[in-house]
C-alpha positions as CSV (number, residue, x, y, z in Angstrom):
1,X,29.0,-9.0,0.2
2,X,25.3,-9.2,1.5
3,X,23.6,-12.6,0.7
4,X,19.7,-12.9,1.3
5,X,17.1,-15.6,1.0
6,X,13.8,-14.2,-0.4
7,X,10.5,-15.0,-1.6
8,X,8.8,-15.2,-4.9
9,X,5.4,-15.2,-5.6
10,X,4.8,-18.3,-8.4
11,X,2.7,-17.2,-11.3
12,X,-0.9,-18.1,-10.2
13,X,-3.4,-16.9,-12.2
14,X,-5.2,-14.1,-10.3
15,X,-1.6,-12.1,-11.0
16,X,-0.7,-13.3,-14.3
17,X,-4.4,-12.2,-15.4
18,X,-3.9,-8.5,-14.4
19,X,-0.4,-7.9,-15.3
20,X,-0.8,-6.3,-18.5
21,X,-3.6,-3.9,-17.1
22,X,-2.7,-0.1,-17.7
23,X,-3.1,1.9,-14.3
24,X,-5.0,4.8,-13.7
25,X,-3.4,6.4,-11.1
26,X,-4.2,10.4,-11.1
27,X,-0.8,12.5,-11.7
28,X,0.6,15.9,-11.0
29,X,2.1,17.1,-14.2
30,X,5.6,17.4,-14.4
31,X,6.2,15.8,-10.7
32,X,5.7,11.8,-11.0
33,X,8.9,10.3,-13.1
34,X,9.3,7.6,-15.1
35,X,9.8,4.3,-12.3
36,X,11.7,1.4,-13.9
37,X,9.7,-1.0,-11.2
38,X,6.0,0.9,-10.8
39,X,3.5,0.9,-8.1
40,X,0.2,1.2,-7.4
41,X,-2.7,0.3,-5.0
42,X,-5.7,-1.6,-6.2
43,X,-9.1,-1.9,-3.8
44,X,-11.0,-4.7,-4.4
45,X,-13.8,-1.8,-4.9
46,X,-12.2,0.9,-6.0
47,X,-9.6,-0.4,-8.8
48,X,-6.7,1.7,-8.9
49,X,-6.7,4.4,-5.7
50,X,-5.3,8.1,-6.8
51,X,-2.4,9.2,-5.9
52,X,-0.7,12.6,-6.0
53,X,2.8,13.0,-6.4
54,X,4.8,15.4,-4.1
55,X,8.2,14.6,-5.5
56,X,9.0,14.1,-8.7
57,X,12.4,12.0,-7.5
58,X,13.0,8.7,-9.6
59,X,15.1,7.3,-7.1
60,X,13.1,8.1,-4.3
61,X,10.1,9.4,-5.2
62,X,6.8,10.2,-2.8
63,X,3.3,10.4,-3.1
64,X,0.0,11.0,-1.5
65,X,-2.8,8.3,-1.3
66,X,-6.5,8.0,-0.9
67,X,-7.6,5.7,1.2
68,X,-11.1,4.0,1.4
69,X,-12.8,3.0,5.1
70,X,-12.3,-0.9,5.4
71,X,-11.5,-1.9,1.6
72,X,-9.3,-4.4,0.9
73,X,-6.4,-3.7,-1.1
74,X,-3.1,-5.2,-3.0
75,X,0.0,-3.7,-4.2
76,X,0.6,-4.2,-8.0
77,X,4.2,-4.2,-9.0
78,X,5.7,-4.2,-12.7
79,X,9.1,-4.7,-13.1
80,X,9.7,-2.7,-16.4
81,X,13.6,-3.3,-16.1
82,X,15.8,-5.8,-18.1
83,X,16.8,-7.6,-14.8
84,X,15.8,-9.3,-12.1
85,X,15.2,-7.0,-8.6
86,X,14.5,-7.8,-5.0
87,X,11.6,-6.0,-3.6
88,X,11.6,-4.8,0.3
89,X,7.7,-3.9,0.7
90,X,6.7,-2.3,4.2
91,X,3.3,-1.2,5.0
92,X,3.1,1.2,8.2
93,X,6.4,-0.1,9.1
94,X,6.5,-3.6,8.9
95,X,7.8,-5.8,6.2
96,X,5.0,-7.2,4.7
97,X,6.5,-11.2,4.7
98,X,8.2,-11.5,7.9
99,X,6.0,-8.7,10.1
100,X,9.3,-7.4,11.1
101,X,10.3,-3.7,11.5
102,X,11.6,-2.3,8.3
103,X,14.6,0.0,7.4
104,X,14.1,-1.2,4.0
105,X,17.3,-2.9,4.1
106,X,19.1,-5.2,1.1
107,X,19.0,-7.6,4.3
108,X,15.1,-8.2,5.0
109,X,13.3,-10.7,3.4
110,X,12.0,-9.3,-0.1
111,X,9.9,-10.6,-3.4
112,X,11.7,-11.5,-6.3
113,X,10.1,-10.4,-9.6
114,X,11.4,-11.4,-13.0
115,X,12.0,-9.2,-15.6
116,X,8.9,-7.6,-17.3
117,X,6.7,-9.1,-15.1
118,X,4.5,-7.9,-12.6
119,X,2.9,-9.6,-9.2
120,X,0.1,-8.3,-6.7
121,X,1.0,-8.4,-3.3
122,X,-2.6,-8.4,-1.4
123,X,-1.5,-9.1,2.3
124,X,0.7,-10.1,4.7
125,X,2.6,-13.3,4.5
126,X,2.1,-16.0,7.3
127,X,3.1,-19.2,5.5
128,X,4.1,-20.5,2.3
129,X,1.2,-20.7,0.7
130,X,-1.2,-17.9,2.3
131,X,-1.3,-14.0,3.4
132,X,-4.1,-12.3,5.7
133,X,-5.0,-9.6,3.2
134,X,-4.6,-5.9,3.9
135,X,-7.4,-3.4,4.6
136,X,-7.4,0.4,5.3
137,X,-9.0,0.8,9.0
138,X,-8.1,3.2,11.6
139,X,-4.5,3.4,13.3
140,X,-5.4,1.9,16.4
141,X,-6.9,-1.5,14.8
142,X,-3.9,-1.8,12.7
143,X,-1.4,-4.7,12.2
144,X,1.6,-2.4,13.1
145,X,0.1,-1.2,16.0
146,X,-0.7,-4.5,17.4
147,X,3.2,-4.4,18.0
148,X,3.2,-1.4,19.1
149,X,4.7,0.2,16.8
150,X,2.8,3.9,15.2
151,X,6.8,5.0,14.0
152,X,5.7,5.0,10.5
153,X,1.6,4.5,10.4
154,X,0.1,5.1,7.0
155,X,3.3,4.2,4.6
156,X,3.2,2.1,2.4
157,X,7.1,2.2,1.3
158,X,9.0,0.0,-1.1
159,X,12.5,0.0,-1.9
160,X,14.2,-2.2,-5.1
161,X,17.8,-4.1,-5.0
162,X,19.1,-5.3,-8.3
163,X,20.7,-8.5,-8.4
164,X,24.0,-9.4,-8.2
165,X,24.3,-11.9,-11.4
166,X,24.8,-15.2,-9.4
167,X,23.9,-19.2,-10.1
168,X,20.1,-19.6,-9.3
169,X,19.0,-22.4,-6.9
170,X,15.3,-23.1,-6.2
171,X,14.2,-24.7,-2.9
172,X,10.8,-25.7,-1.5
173,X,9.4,-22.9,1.0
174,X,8.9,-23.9,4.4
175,X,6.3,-22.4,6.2
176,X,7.0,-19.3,7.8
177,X,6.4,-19.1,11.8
178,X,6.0,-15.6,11.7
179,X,3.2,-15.8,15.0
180,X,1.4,-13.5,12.8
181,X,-1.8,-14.7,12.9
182,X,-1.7,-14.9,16.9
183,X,-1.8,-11.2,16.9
184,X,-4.8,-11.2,14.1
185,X,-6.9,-7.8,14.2
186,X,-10.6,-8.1,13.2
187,X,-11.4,-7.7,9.8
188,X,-14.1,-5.2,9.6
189,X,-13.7,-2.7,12.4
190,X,-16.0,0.1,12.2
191,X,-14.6,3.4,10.7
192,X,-15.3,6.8,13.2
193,X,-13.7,8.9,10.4
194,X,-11.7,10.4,12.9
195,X,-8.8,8.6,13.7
196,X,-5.8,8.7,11.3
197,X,-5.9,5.5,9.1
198,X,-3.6,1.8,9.2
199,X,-3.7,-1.1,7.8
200,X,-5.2,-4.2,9.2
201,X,-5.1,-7.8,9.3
202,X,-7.7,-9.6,7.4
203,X,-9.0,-12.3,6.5
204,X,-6.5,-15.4,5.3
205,X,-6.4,-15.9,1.3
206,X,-4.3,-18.6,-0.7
207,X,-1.1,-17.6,-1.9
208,X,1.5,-20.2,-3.1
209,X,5.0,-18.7,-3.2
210,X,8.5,-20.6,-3.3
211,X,11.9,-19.8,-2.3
212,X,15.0,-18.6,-4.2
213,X,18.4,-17.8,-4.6
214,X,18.9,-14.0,-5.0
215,X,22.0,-11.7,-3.7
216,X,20.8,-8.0,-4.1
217,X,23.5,-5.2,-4.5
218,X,24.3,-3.1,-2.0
219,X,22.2,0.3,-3.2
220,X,18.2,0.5,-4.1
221,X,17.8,1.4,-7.8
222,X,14.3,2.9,-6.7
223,X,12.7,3.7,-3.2
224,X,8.8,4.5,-3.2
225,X,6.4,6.1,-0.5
226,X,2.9,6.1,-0.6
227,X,1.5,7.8,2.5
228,X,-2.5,7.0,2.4
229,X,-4.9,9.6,4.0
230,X,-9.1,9.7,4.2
231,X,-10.7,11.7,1.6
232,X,-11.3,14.6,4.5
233,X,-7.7,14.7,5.4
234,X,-6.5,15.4,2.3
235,X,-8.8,17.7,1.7
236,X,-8.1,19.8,4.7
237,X,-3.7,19.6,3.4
238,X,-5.7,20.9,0.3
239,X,-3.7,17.9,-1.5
240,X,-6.9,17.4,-3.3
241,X,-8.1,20.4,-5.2
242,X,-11.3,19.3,-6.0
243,X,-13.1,19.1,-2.5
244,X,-16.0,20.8,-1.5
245,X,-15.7,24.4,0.6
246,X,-18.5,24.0,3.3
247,X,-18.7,27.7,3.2
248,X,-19.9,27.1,-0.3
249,X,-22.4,24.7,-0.4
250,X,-25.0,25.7,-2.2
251,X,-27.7,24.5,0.0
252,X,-31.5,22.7,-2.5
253,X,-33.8,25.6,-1.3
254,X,-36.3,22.6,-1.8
255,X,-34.8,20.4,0.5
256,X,-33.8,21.8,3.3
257,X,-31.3,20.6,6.2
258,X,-33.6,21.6,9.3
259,X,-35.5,18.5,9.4
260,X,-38.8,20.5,7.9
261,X,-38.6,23.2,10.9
262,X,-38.6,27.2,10.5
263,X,-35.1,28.4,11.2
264,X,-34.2,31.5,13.6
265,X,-34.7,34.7,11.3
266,X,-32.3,36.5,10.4
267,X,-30.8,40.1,12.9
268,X,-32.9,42.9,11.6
269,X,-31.1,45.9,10.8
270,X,-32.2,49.5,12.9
């Protein structure tokens, strides 16, 4: 019988306010399910970044992200189930409260969320009552990298535990000595749009959360992979169908591309 202690974020009121707001995620028909506990990534920008599904597995299901240079993002969770779940979250291979590397084990440290209610989850956690928020950035300047770790760079993975029904004790949080922030990456690293991207360690935002009582069963009811690419690297997996052919560009004949100089003429013909 596996017992954990987990966290669970109280109901402050920059997550109660957006709980009830529909997402807008782009879908591939007939390949993203129905997920009783749903996902998606909000930038602070952006709102709610496309994805596109490339398995259309309830129970494990996979999708492809796009990323934005330096934004800051959160994870919006709804818990669309009847009972309570225990939520592993890892982003590029770390669990995202105890910076730990993630199997996505009913053993790590998870959130708890209620039923029908939903929670944002907008960095990672380095004490009871703040997180140093996530931001897309190259590989390199990441948090997982830091540790040296690149074994699953640009995941953002998420597997649900129900909960073994159980009498529910509530204790005070102490602070979590994680030695996070002593490996802190800078915030606002500039982007060569080159390198594969990671997520980074930002800045430190407010975040009360308490501690609870919560025995998860043995098997996830739901795993979830969001792998998050640049624009230009999806383009080029031709993920997104959309992009631009640069054989095609249709070039203004009224403003031109060779800085106002006469071009090389064209090979005559004999």
């Amino acid at each position: 019988m596996y017992r954990s202690l987990s966290f669970m974020l109280m109901a402050a009121l920059g997550i109660t306010a957006c709980a009830n707001t529909p997402s807008t995620q782009n879908t591939v028909s007939g390949l993203r399910p129905y997920l009783p506990i749903e996902i998606s990534v909000q930038g602070d920008n952006s709102g709610s970044l496309p994805a596109f599904p490339v398995s259309g597995d309830s129970g494990n299901y996979r999708a492809y992200l796009q990323a934005v240079p330096n934004e800051r993002y959160k994870l919006r969770i709804s818990n669309n189930s009847d009972q309570r779940v225990g939520i592993v979250i890892a982003v590029d291979g770390r669990n995202i409260i105890s910076g730990q590397k993630s199997y996505l084990y009913n053993t790590e440290r998870m959130y708890i969320l209620e039923p029908h209610a939903s929670s944002e989850y907008e960095g990672w956690r380095t004490g009871a009552n703040q997180v140093n928020r996530f931001y897309f950035t190259e590989a390199s300047n990441s948090y997982a990298a830091a540790w040296g770790d690149n074994s699953a760079m640009g995941v953002i993975a998420m597997a649900v535990y129900p909960e073994r029904p159980r009498p529910e004790v509530m204790n005070q949080l102490p602070e979590v000595a994680s030695g996070a922030a002593d490996r802190a990456m800078a915030p606002s690293a500039p982007y060569k749009g080159k390198a594969a991207p990671g997520t980074g360690f930002g800045e430190t935002n407010y975040s009360p959360s308490q501690l609870v009582s919560f025995e998860p069963l043995p098997d996830a009811l739901e795993k979830v992979f969001l792998k998050y690419e640049w624009r230009e690297t999806l383009c080029q997996k031709k993920i997104i169908s959309a992009c631009q052919n640069p054989s095609q560009t249709h070039e203004n004949r009224f403003w031109p591309d060779n800085n106002g100089y006469a071009p090389p003429p064209p090979p005559r013909r004999y």
